[in-house]
N, C-alpha and C positions, 0 to 999 in steps of 0.2 A: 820542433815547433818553428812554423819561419818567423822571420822578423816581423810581416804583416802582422799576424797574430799576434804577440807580444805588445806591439805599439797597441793595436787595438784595447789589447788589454789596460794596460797601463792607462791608456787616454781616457776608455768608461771611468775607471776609479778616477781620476782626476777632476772630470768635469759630475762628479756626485753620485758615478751610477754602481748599484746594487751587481756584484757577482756571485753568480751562482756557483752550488758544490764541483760542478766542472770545469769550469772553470776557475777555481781556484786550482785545483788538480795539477791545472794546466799552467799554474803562475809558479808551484812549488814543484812539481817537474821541469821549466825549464829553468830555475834555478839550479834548483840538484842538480841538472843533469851537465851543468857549463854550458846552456844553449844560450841562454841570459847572458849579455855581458855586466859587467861594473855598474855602468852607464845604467843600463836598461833596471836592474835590481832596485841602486837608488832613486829612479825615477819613482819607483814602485812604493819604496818605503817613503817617500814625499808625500806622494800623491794620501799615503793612508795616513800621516800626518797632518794632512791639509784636510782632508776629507772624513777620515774614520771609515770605522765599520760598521754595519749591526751585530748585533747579539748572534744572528744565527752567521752570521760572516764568518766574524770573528773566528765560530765555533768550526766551521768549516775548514777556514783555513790552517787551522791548530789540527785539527785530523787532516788534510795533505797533507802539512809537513811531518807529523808522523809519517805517514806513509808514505813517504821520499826513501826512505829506505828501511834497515828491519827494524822489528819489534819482538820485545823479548819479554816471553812467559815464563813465572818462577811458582807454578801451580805445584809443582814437587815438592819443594820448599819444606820443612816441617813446621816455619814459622812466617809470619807475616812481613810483605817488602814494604819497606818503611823509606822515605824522603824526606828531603828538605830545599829551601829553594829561598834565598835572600836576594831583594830586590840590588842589593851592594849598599856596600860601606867601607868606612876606612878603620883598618885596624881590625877586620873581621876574620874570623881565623873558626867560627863558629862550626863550619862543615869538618874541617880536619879533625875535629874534640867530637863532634856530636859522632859521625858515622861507627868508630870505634867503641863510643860508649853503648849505643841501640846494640850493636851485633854482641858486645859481652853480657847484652840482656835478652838475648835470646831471638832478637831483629833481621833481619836481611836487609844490606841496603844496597842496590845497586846506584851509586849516587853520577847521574851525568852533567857533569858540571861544568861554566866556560872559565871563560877568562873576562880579563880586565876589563869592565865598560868606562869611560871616558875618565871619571879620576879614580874609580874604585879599582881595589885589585880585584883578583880574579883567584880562586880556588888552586887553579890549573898552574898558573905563576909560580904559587907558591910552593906546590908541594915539586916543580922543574928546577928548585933548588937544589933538590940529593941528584945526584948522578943518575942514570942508568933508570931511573925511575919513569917507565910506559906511559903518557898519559892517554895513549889513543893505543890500544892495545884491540886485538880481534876480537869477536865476539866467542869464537872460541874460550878464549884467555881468560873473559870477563865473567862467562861464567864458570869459571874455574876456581877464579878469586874468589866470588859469590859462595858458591855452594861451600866452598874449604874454610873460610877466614871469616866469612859473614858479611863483610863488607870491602867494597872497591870502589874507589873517587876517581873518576877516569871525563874522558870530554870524550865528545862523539866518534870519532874515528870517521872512516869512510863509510860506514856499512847503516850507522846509526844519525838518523836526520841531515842527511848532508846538504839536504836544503837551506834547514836552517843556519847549519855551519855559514854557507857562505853569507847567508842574509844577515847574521850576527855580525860577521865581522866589516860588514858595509855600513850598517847600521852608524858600527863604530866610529866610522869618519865622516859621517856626514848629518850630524846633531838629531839623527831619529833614534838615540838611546831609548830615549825618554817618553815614547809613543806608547800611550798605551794599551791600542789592540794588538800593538808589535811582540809588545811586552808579554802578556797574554801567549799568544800563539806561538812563540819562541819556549818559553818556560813550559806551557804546559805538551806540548808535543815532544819535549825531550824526556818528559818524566812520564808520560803516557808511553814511550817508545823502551826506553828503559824497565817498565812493567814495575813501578812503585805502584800500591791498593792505598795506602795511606800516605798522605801529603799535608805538611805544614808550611804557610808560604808566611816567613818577616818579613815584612814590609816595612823598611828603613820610613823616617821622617825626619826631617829638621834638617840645618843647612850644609851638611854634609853628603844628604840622601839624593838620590837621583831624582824625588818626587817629594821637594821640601816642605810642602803646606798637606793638614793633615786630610783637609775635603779628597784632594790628588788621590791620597792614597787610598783615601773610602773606596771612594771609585773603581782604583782598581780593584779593589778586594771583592766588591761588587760585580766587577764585570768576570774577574774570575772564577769563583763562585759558580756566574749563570753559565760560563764556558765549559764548567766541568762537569755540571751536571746530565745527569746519565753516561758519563763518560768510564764510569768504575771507578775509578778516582775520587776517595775519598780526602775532602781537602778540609784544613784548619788552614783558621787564619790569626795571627799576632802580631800586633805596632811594635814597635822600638824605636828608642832614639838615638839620633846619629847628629844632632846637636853637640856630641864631643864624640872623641874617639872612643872605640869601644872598647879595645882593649890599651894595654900601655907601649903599644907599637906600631908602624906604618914602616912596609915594606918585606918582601918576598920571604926573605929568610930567618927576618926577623921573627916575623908573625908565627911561621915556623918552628922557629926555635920556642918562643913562649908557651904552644900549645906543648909541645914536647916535655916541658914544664911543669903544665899542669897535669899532662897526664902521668908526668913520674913522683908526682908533689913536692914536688919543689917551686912553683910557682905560685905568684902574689896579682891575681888578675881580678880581681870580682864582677867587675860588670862583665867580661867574657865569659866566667865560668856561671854567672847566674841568669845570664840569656842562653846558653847552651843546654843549661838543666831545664829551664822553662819549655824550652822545644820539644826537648827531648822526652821530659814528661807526658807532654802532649799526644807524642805519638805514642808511647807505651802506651797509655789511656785508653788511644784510640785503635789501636793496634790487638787491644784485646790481651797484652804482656804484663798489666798493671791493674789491677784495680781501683785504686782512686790516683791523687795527686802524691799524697805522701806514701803510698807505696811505691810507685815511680820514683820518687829523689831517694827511696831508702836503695831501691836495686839500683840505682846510676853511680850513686857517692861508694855501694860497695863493690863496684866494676871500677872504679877510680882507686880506694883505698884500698885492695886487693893487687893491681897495676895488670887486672882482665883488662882493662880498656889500651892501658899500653901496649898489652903482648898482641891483642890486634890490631893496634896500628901499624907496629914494627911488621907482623905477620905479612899485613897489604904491600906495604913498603918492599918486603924481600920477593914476595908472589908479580910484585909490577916492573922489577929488575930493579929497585932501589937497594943501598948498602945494607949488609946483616947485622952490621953491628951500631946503628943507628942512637940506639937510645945509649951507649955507652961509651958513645963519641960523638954526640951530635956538633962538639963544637968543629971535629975534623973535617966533618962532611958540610956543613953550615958555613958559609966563607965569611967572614967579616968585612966592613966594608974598607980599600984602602984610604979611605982618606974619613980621617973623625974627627968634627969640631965639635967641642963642648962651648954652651950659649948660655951666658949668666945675666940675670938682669940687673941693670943698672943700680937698684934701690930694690929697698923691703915692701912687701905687698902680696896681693893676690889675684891669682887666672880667674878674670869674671868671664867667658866666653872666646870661645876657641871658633874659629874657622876652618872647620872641618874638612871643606870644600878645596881649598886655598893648598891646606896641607896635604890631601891627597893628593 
Protein backbone atom coordinates (compact mmCIF):
# COMPACT_ATOMS: atom_id res chain seq x y z
CA UNK A 1 0.00 0.00 0.00
CA UNK A 2 1.73 3.46 -0.44
CA UNK A 3 1.84 5.90 1.94
CA UNK A 4 -0.74 8.12 -0.02
CA UNK A 5 -3.19 5.60 0.62
CA UNK A 6 -2.60 5.02 4.19
CA UNK A 7 -2.66 8.89 5.02
CA UNK A 8 -5.87 9.02 3.12
CA UNK A 9 -7.07 6.56 5.08
CA UNK A 10 -6.39 7.50 8.43
CA UNK A 11 -7.45 11.24 7.48
CA UNK A 12 -11.46 9.92 6.30
CA UNK A 13 -11.66 8.18 9.83
CA UNK A 14 -10.30 11.20 11.46
CA UNK A 15 -12.35 13.97 10.16
CA UNK A 16 -15.73 11.40 10.84
CA UNK A 17 -15.84 9.56 7.46
CA UNK A 18 -17.48 6.02 7.16
CA UNK A 19 -14.97 3.15 5.77
CA UNK A 20 -16.03 0.62 3.76
CA UNK A 21 -15.32 -3.36 3.79
CA UNK A 22 -12.32 -2.56 1.49
CA UNK A 23 -11.09 -0.68 2.71
CA UNK A 24 -10.87 -1.68 5.98
CA UNK A 25 -9.12 -4.78 4.18
CA UNK A 26 -6.77 -2.40 3.23
CA UNK A 27 -6.04 -0.62 7.00
CA UNK A 28 -5.64 -4.55 8.47
CA UNK A 29 -3.33 -5.56 5.53
CA UNK A 30 -1.15 -2.79 5.72
CA UNK A 31 -0.87 -3.38 9.18
CA UNK A 32 -0.22 -7.08 9.00
CA UNK A 33 1.69 -6.83 6.41
CA UNK A 34 4.69 -4.01 8.37
CA UNK A 35 3.61 -1.60 5.48
CA UNK A 36 2.02 0.59 8.32
CA UNK A 37 4.64 2.05 10.37
CA UNK A 38 4.12 2.77 14.49
CA UNK A 39 3.33 6.23 13.68
CA UNK A 40 0.70 5.53 10.99
CA UNK A 41 -1.14 2.38 13.21
CA UNK A 42 -1.50 4.86 16.29
CA UNK A 43 -2.77 7.52 14.05
CA UNK A 44 -5.35 5.13 13.19
CA UNK A 45 -6.17 3.82 16.65
CA UNK A 46 -6.67 7.72 17.58
CA UNK A 47 -8.54 8.68 15.02
CA UNK A 48 -11.23 5.55 15.96
CA UNK A 49 -11.01 6.79 19.48
CA UNK A 50 -11.86 10.32 18.52
CA UNK A 51 -14.30 9.33 16.04
CA UNK A 52 -15.69 5.53 16.54
CA UNK A 53 -17.13 3.27 14.39
CA UNK A 54 -20.48 1.99 13.11
CA UNK A 55 -21.97 -1.22 13.76
CA UNK A 56 -21.33 -2.44 10.31
CA UNK A 57 -17.58 -0.93 10.66
CA UNK A 58 -16.89 -2.17 13.55
CA UNK A 59 -18.11 -5.60 12.11
CA UNK A 60 -16.04 -5.16 9.11
CA UNK A 61 -13.08 -4.40 10.44
CA UNK A 62 -13.23 -7.40 13.05
CA UNK A 63 -13.54 -9.76 9.82
CA UNK A 64 -10.04 -8.12 8.07
CA UNK A 65 -8.31 -8.64 11.05
CA UNK A 66 -9.31 -12.17 11.01
CA UNK A 67 -8.48 -12.32 7.77
CA UNK A 68 -4.87 -10.82 8.21
CA UNK A 69 -3.96 -14.12 8.41
CA UNK A 70 -5.26 -18.00 8.94
CA UNK A 71 -8.19 -19.29 10.38
CA UNK A 72 -8.61 -22.49 11.82
CA UNK A 73 -11.51 -25.04 11.56
CA UNK A 74 -12.11 -27.75 14.23
CA UNK A 75 -15.30 -29.28 12.28
CA UNK A 76 -13.64 -32.91 13.09
CA UNK A 77 -13.61 -32.36 16.54
CA UNK A 78 -16.07 -34.95 18.32
CA UNK A 79 -16.88 -32.12 20.65
CA UNK A 80 -17.62 -28.48 20.79
CA UNK A 81 -14.65 -25.48 20.59
CA UNK A 82 -15.42 -23.53 23.53
CA UNK A 83 -13.79 -19.89 24.65
CA UNK A 84 -13.45 -17.37 26.83
CA UNK A 85 -12.26 -13.77 26.69
CA UNK A 86 -11.93 -11.30 29.88
CA UNK A 87 -11.92 -7.62 29.28
CA UNK A 88 -8.65 -7.67 32.14
CA UNK A 89 -8.16 -7.68 35.58
CA UNK A 90 -5.88 -7.99 38.39
CA UNK A 91 -5.36 -11.16 40.05
CA UNK A 92 -7.03 -13.05 37.17
CA UNK A 93 -5.80 -16.34 36.49
CA UNK A 94 -9.38 -17.42 35.35
CA UNK A 95 -8.29 -18.77 31.61
CA UNK A 96 -5.37 -20.95 33.15
CA UNK A 97 -8.31 -22.89 35.52
CA UNK A 98 -11.07 -22.53 33.13
CA UNK A 99 -9.34 -24.02 29.74
CA UNK A 100 -8.22 -27.33 31.50
CA UNK A 101 -11.44 -27.74 33.40
CA UNK A 102 -13.99 -27.34 29.71
CA UNK A 103 -11.44 -30.00 27.87
CA UNK A 104 -11.65 -32.64 31.15
CA UNK A 105 -15.57 -32.04 30.31
CA UNK A 106 -15.40 -33.05 27.15
CA UNK A 107 -14.68 -29.19 25.40
CA UNK A 108 -12.22 -28.21 22.85
CA UNK A 109 -10.60 -25.03 23.45
CA UNK A 110 -8.30 -23.47 21.25
CA UNK A 111 -7.75 -20.44 23.60
CA UNK A 112 -5.81 -17.16 21.65
CA UNK A 113 -5.00 -15.24 24.22
CA UNK A 114 -2.73 -11.66 24.76
CA UNK A 115 -0.93 -10.08 27.02
CA UNK A 116 -0.76 -7.39 29.65
CA UNK A 117 -3.04 -4.29 28.57
CA UNK A 118 -1.90 -1.28 30.53
CA UNK A 119 -2.25 -2.35 34.49
CA UNK A 120 -3.79 -5.88 33.92
CA UNK A 121 -1.78 -8.79 33.33
CA UNK A 122 -2.05 -10.78 30.53
CA UNK A 123 -2.70 -14.66 30.14
CA UNK A 124 0.49 -14.99 27.98
CA UNK A 125 2.95 -13.43 31.03
CA UNK A 126 1.97 -15.74 33.03
CA UNK A 127 1.98 -18.94 31.94
CA UNK A 128 6.17 -17.41 30.11
CA UNK A 129 6.89 -18.21 33.75
CA UNK A 130 7.67 -22.18 33.22
CA UNK A 131 10.57 -22.50 31.04
CA UNK A 132 10.45 -23.84 27.59
CA UNK A 133 6.70 -23.12 27.58
CA UNK A 134 5.69 -22.08 23.34
CA UNK A 135 3.31 -19.35 23.67
CA UNK A 136 3.38 -18.61 19.78
CA UNK A 137 3.72 -22.08 18.54
CA UNK A 138 2.67 -23.10 14.58
CA UNK A 139 -0.50 -23.83 13.70
CA UNK A 140 0.83 -27.11 13.05
CA UNK A 141 1.57 -27.54 16.88
CA UNK A 142 -1.67 -25.99 17.94
CA UNK A 143 -3.57 -28.20 16.42
CA UNK A 144 -1.88 -31.01 17.72
CA UNK A 145 -2.25 -29.79 21.34
CA UNK A 146 -6.02 -29.29 20.44
CA UNK A 147 -7.07 -32.60 19.05
CA UNK A 148 -4.52 -34.64 21.90
CA UNK A 149 -5.01 -32.71 25.26
CA UNK A 150 -8.18 -30.73 24.42
CA UNK A 151 -6.97 -27.61 25.14
CA UNK A 152 -4.00 -25.02 24.23
CA UNK A 153 -3.61 -21.18 25.58
CA UNK A 154 -1.21 -19.83 23.17
CA UNK A 155 -1.16 -16.01 21.67
CA UNK A 156 -1.25 -15.42 17.93
CA UNK A 157 1.92 -16.35 16.43
CA UNK A 158 2.74 -15.04 12.92
CA UNK A 159 0.25 -17.06 11.01
CA UNK A 160 -2.77 -16.19 13.17
CA UNK A 161 -4.15 -12.27 13.11
CA UNK A 162 -1.02 -10.62 12.84
CA UNK A 163 -2.70 -7.64 12.29
CA UNK A 164 -4.06 -7.46 15.19
CA UNK A 165 -0.85 -8.60 17.00
CA UNK A 166 0.73 -5.46 15.88
CA UNK A 167 -2.43 -3.20 16.54
CA UNK A 168 -2.64 -4.54 20.17
CA UNK A 169 0.61 -4.01 21.11
CA UNK A 170 0.47 -0.02 19.87
CA UNK A 171 -2.76 0.22 21.27
CA UNK A 172 -0.76 -0.43 24.46
CA UNK A 173 1.25 2.57 24.56
CA UNK A 174 -0.74 4.96 23.52
CA UNK A 175 -4.07 5.19 26.05
CA UNK A 176 -6.45 3.48 23.03
CA UNK A 177 -6.54 0.20 25.45
CA UNK A 178 -9.71 1.23 26.29
CA UNK A 179 -11.64 2.00 22.90
CA UNK A 180 -14.21 0.29 22.44
CA UNK A 181 -14.65 -0.54 18.79
CA UNK A 182 -10.87 -1.50 19.20
CA UNK A 183 -11.80 -3.59 21.93
CA UNK A 184 -14.44 -5.41 19.84
CA UNK A 185 -12.41 -5.98 16.72
CA UNK A 186 -9.35 -7.24 18.46
CA UNK A 187 -11.16 -9.90 20.71
CA UNK A 188 -13.41 -10.88 18.49
CA UNK A 189 -11.21 -11.65 15.35
CA UNK A 190 -8.80 -13.70 17.46
CA UNK A 191 -11.55 -15.89 18.50
CA UNK A 192 -13.20 -15.88 15.22
CA UNK A 193 -9.70 -16.98 13.76
CA UNK A 194 -8.94 -19.52 16.38
CA UNK A 195 -12.37 -21.31 15.24
CA UNK A 196 -14.22 -21.11 18.92
CA UNK A 197 -18.66 -21.75 18.03
CA UNK A 198 -19.14 -20.81 21.58
CA UNK A 199 -17.99 -17.80 23.41
CA UNK A 200 -18.23 -16.26 26.85
CA UNK A 201 -16.96 -12.60 27.25
CA UNK A 202 -16.35 -11.19 31.44
CA UNK A 203 -16.57 -7.98 31.31
CA UNK A 204 -14.60 -6.70 34.29
CA UNK A 205 -16.30 -3.43 36.16
CA UNK A 206 -15.18 -1.26 38.99
CA UNK A 207 -11.96 0.56 39.58
CA UNK A 208 -9.69 -1.87 38.74
CA UNK A 209 -11.28 -2.70 35.21
CA UNK A 210 -10.35 -1.28 32.09
CA UNK A 211 -14.13 0.00 31.70
CA UNK A 212 -14.88 1.06 35.47
CA UNK A 213 -18.55 2.37 35.29
CA UNK A 214 -21.12 -0.11 34.59
CA UNK A 215 -23.17 1.89 31.50
CA UNK A 216 -19.17 1.39 29.64
CA UNK A 217 -19.48 -2.00 29.98
CA UNK A 218 -23.35 -2.33 28.74
CA UNK A 219 -22.22 -0.92 25.83
CA UNK A 220 -19.62 -2.91 25.02
CA UNK A 221 -21.53 -5.90 25.59
CA UNK A 222 -23.98 -4.49 23.34
CA UNK A 223 -21.91 -3.64 20.64
CA UNK A 224 -20.41 -7.05 20.74
CA UNK A 225 -23.28 -8.77 20.62
CA UNK A 226 -24.39 -6.74 17.18
CA UNK A 227 -20.66 -7.60 16.00
CA UNK A 228 -21.01 -11.15 16.34
CA UNK A 229 -23.91 -11.61 15.04
CA UNK A 230 -24.24 -14.00 11.96
CA UNK A 231 -20.61 -14.28 12.53
CA UNK A 232 -21.07 -18.32 14.04
CA UNK A 233 -19.97 -17.25 16.99
CA UNK A 234 -22.08 -17.95 19.52
CA UNK A 235 -21.45 -15.32 22.37
CA UNK A 236 -22.41 -15.05 26.31
CA UNK A 237 -22.09 -12.40 28.14
CA UNK A 238 -21.17 -11.89 32.22
CA UNK A 239 -20.28 -8.66 34.61
CA UNK A 240 -17.90 -9.14 37.41
CA UNK A 241 -16.25 -7.19 39.58
CA UNK A 242 -12.90 -5.92 39.83
CA UNK A 243 -13.59 -3.42 42.70
CA UNK A 244 -11.04 -5.74 44.61
CA UNK A 245 -8.65 -8.26 43.46
CA UNK A 246 -9.96 -11.36 42.19
CA UNK A 247 -8.12 -13.74 43.37
CA UNK A 248 -5.43 -13.54 46.53
CA UNK A 249 -2.59 -12.57 44.14
CA UNK A 250 -1.12 -9.90 41.59
CA UNK A 251 1.68 -11.09 39.54
CA UNK A 252 2.96 -13.59 36.80
CA UNK A 253 4.02 -16.42 38.72
CA UNK A 254 2.21 -15.98 41.39
CA UNK A 255 -1.13 -16.14 39.92
CA UNK A 256 0.38 -19.09 38.46
CA UNK A 257 1.35 -20.89 41.06
CA UNK A 258 -2.44 -20.23 42.91
CA UNK A 259 -4.17 -21.67 39.99
CA UNK A 260 -1.90 -24.83 40.18
CA UNK A 261 -3.55 -24.94 43.56
CA UNK A 262 -6.58 -25.04 42.96
CA UNK A 263 -6.34 -27.39 40.38
CA UNK A 264 -4.37 -29.88 42.74
CA UNK A 265 -6.76 -28.82 45.95
CA UNK A 266 -4.92 -27.45 47.81
CA UNK A 267 -5.90 -23.99 47.39
CA UNK A 268 -8.14 -21.37 49.37
CA UNK A 269 -9.18 -18.80 46.40
CA UNK A 270 -13.13 -18.45 46.23
CA UNK A 271 -13.80 -15.52 44.36
CA UNK A 272 -11.37 -17.06 41.51
CA UNK A 273 -12.66 -20.46 41.72
CA UNK A 274 -16.40 -19.34 41.71
CA UNK A 275 -16.13 -16.80 38.64
CA UNK A 276 -14.19 -19.75 36.80
CA UNK A 277 -17.17 -22.28 37.47
CA UNK A 278 -19.66 -19.54 36.47
CA UNK A 279 -18.03 -19.37 33.01
CA UNK A 280 -17.45 -22.33 32.60
CA UNK A 281 -20.94 -23.50 33.39
CA UNK A 282 -21.91 -21.27 30.82
CA UNK A 283 -20.39 -22.72 28.12
CA UNK A 284 -20.98 -26.42 28.99
CA UNK A 285 -24.71 -25.16 28.90
CA UNK A 286 -24.20 -23.61 26.00
CA UNK A 287 -22.05 -25.99 24.38
CA UNK A 288 -24.62 -28.52 24.49
CA UNK A 289 -21.94 -30.65 27.34
CA UNK A 290 -24.39 -29.82 30.15
CA UNK A 291 -27.73 -29.88 30.71
CA UNK A 292 -28.77 -27.22 33.06
CA UNK A 293 -26.61 -25.15 35.48
CA UNK A 294 -26.10 -27.68 38.18
CA UNK A 295 -25.21 -30.36 35.86
CA UNK A 296 -22.34 -28.16 34.83
CA UNK A 297 -20.70 -27.36 38.51
CA UNK A 298 -21.46 -31.25 39.25
CA UNK A 299 -19.12 -32.42 35.80
CA UNK A 300 -16.36 -29.14 36.56
CA UNK A 301 -15.94 -29.83 40.63
CA UNK A 302 -15.59 -33.72 39.36
CA UNK A 303 -12.83 -32.83 36.70
CA UNK A 304 -11.35 -30.80 39.73
CA UNK A 305 -11.91 -33.39 42.59
CA UNK A 306 -10.66 -36.27 40.23
CA UNK A 307 -7.33 -33.88 39.26
CA UNK A 308 -8.84 -34.57 35.16
CA UNK A 309 -8.48 -30.89 35.22
CA UNK A 310 -4.94 -30.94 36.47
CA UNK A 311 -3.61 -33.81 34.18
CA UNK A 312 -4.74 -31.47 31.42
CA UNK A 313 -3.18 -28.73 32.22
CA UNK A 314 0.14 -30.40 33.03
CA UNK A 315 -0.63 -32.42 29.67
CA UNK A 316 -0.73 -28.44 27.59
CA UNK A 317 2.15 -27.41 29.66
CA UNK A 318 4.46 -30.58 28.55
CA UNK A 319 2.73 -30.63 24.61
CA UNK A 320 3.80 -26.52 24.47
CA UNK A 321 7.58 -27.48 25.68
CA UNK A 322 6.85 -26.50 29.38
CA UNK A 323 8.46 -28.84 32.34
CA UNK A 324 6.95 -32.64 32.90
CA UNK A 325 7.05 -32.52 36.08
CA UNK A 326 5.22 -29.17 36.81
CA UNK A 327 2.61 -30.09 39.38
CA UNK A 328 5.12 -31.94 41.56
CA UNK A 329 7.54 -29.20 41.62
CA UNK A 330 5.82 -26.17 40.92
CA UNK A 331 7.80 -24.42 43.48
CA UNK A 332 11.26 -25.39 41.35
CA UNK A 333 9.96 -24.14 38.31
CA UNK A 334 7.82 -21.05 39.76
CA UNK A 335 10.76 -18.51 40.97
CA UNK A 336 10.11 -16.62 43.92
CA UNK A 337 10.67 -13.09 44.04
CA UNK A 338 14.24 -12.01 45.41
CA UNK A 339 13.39 -9.40 47.40
CA UNK A 340 10.07 -9.84 50.02
CA UNK A 341 8.67 -7.19 52.27
CA UNK A 342 6.15 -8.18 54.67
CA UNK A 343 3.56 -4.75 55.31
CA UNK A 344 1.84 -4.57 58.67
CA UNK A 345 -0.58 -2.04 59.61
CA UNK A 346 -0.04 0.25 61.94
CA UNK A 347 -3.31 -0.39 64.34
CA UNK A 348 -6.27 -2.81 64.51
CA UNK A 349 -9.07 -2.50 61.85
CA UNK A 350 -10.42 -3.22 58.49
CA UNK A 351 -9.62 -3.16 54.28
CA UNK A 352 -12.94 -1.01 53.54
CA UNK A 353 -11.67 -0.65 49.60
CA UNK A 354 -8.78 -1.58 47.83
CA UNK A 355 -7.51 0.30 44.67
CA UNK A 356 -7.33 -2.18 42.34
CA UNK A 357 -6.06 -0.08 39.76
CA UNK A 358 -3.14 1.53 41.71
CA UNK A 359 -2.06 -2.23 42.64
CA UNK A 360 -1.91 -3.50 39.41
Amino acid sequence: MSAQRAIGLIRCKRDGGQLDASQLRAVAQGIGSGAWSEGQIAAFAMAVAWRGMSTPECRQFTLALRDSGQCLRWDHLPGPTLDKHSTGGVGDGVSLLLAPLLAACGGYVPMISGRGLGHTGGTLDKLESLAGYDVHPSTVRLRQVVEEVGCAIVGQGDELVPADRRLYAVRDVTATVDVADLMVASILSKKLAGGARVLVLDIKTGNGAQLPGMAAARALAGRMLAVAEGSGLDLRVVYSDMDQLLGREAGNALELRAVLDLLCGRGDNPRLLSLTLELAAALLCTGGLADDRNDAERRLRRALDTGEAAERFARMVVALGGPADLLQRADVHLARAPIQREVRSPGSGYVVAVDVRALG
